[in-house]
C-alpha positions as a LaTeX table, in Angstrom:
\begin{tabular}{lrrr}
\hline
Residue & $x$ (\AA) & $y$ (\AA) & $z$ (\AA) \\
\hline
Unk1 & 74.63 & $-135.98$ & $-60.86$ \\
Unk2 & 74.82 & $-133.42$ & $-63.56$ \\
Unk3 & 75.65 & $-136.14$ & $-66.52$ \\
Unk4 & 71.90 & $-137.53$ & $-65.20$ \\
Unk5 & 69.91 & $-134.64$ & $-66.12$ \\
Unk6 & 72.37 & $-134.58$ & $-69.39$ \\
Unk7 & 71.49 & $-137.79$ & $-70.37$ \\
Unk8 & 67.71 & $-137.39$ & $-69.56$ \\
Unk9 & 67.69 & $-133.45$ & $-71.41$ \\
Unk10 & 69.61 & $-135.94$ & $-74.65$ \\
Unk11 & 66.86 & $-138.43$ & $-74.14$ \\
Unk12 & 63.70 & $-136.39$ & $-74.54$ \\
Unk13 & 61.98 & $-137.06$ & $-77.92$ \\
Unk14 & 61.69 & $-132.99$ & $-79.41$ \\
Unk15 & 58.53 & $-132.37$ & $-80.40$ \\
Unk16 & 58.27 & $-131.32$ & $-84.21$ \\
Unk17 & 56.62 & $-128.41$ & $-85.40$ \\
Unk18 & 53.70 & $-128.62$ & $-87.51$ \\
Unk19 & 52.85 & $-126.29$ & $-90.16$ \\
Unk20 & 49.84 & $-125.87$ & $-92.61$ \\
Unk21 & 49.70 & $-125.34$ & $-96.26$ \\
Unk22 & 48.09 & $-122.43$ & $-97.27$ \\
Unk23 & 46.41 & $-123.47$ & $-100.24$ \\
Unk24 & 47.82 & $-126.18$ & $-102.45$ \\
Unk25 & 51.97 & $-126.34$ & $-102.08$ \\
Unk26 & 54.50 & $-127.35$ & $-104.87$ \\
Unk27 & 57.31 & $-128.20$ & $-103.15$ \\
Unk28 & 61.15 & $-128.83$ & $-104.55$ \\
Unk29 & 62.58 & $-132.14$ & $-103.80$ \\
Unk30 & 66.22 & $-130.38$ & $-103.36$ \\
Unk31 & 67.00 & $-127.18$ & $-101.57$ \\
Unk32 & 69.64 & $-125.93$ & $-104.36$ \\
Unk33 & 67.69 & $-127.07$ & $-107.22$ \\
Unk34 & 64.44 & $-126.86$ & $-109.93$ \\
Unk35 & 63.27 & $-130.74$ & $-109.46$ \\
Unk36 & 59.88 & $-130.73$ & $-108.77$ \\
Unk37 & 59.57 & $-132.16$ & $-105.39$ \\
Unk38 & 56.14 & $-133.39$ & $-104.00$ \\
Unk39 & 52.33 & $-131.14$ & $-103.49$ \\
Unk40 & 50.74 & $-131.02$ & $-100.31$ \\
Unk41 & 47.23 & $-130.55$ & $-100.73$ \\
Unk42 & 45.61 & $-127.13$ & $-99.14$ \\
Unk43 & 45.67 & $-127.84$ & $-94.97$ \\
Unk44 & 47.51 & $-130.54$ & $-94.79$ \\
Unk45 & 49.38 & $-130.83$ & $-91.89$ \\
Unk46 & 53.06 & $-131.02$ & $-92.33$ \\
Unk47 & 55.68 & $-131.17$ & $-90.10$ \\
Unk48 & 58.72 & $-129.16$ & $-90.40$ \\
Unk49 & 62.14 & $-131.46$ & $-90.47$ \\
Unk50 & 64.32 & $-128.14$ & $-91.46$ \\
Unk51 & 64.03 & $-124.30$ & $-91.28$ \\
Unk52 & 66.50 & $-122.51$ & $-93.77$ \\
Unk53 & 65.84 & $-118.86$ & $-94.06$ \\
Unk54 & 62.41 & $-118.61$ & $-95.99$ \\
Unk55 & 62.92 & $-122.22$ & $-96.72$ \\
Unk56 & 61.20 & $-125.13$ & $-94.47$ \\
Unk57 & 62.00 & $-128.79$ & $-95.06$ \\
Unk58 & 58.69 & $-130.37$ & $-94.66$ \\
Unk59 & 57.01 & $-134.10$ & $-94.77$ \\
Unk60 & 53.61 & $-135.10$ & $-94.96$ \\
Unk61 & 53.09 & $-138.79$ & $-94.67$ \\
Unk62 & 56.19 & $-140.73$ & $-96.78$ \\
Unk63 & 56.35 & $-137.40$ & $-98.94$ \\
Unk64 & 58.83 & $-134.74$ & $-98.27$ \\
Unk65 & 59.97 & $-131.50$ & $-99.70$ \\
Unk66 & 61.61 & $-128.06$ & $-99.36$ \\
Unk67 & 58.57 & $-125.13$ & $-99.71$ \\
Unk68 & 58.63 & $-121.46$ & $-99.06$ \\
Unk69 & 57.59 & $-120.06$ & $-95.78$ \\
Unk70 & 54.69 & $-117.96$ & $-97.30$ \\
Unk71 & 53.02 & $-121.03$ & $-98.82$ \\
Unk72 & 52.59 & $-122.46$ & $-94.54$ \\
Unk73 & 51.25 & $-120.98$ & $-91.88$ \\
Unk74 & 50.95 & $-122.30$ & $-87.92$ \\
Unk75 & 47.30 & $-122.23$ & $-88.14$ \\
Unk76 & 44.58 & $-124.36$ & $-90.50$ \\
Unk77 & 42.15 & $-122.13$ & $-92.25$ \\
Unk78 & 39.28 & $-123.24$ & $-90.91$ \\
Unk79 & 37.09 & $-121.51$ & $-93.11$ \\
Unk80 & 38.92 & $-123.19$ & $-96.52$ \\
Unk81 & 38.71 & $-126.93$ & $-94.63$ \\
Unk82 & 34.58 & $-125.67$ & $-93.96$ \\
Unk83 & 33.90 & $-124.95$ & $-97.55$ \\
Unk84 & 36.25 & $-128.35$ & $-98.70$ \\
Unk85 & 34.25 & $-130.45$ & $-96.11$ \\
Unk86 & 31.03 & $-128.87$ & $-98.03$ \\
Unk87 & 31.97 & $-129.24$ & $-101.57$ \\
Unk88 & 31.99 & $-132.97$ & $-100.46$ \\
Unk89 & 28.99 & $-133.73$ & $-99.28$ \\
Unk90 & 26.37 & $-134.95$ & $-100.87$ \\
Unk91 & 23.35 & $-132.34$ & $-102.07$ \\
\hline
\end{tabular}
């Protein structure tokens, strides 16, 4: 009985975490080195493949990259996405 709930605990998709980018996010495309990975625009959503330390592995869409913890947080700044949403529209 016990290989059952094994097999069904294996089985359950994890659910990813989801970060935000603080404002706009250069990321490295390798954790041990300079090259210049992909930016994720301020707020985007991205979710986090890898925690290292201060590092996060992160993808957005097809595009994915190693930032630092202090350019995500685990909420959107609603007040940023507010004044983005209004710098759009039309006067």
């Amino acid at each position: 009985m016990s290989w059952i709930l094994a097999f069904a605990l294996w089985a359950t998709p994890a659910h990813a975490e989801t970060v935000f980018a603080k404002a706009e996010a250069a990321s490295k495309r390798f954790a041990d080195a300079e090259t210049p990975g992909p930016t994720f625009e301020a707020n985007a959503p991205l979710e986090v493949l890898v925690r290292d330390g201060e590092r996060l592995r992160v993808r957005s869409g097809v595009e994915i990259g190693w930032v630092n913890a202090d350019q995500v947080s685990a909420e959107m700044d609603l007040e940023a996405l507010m004044r983005q949403l209004q710098e759009q529209m039309p006067q």
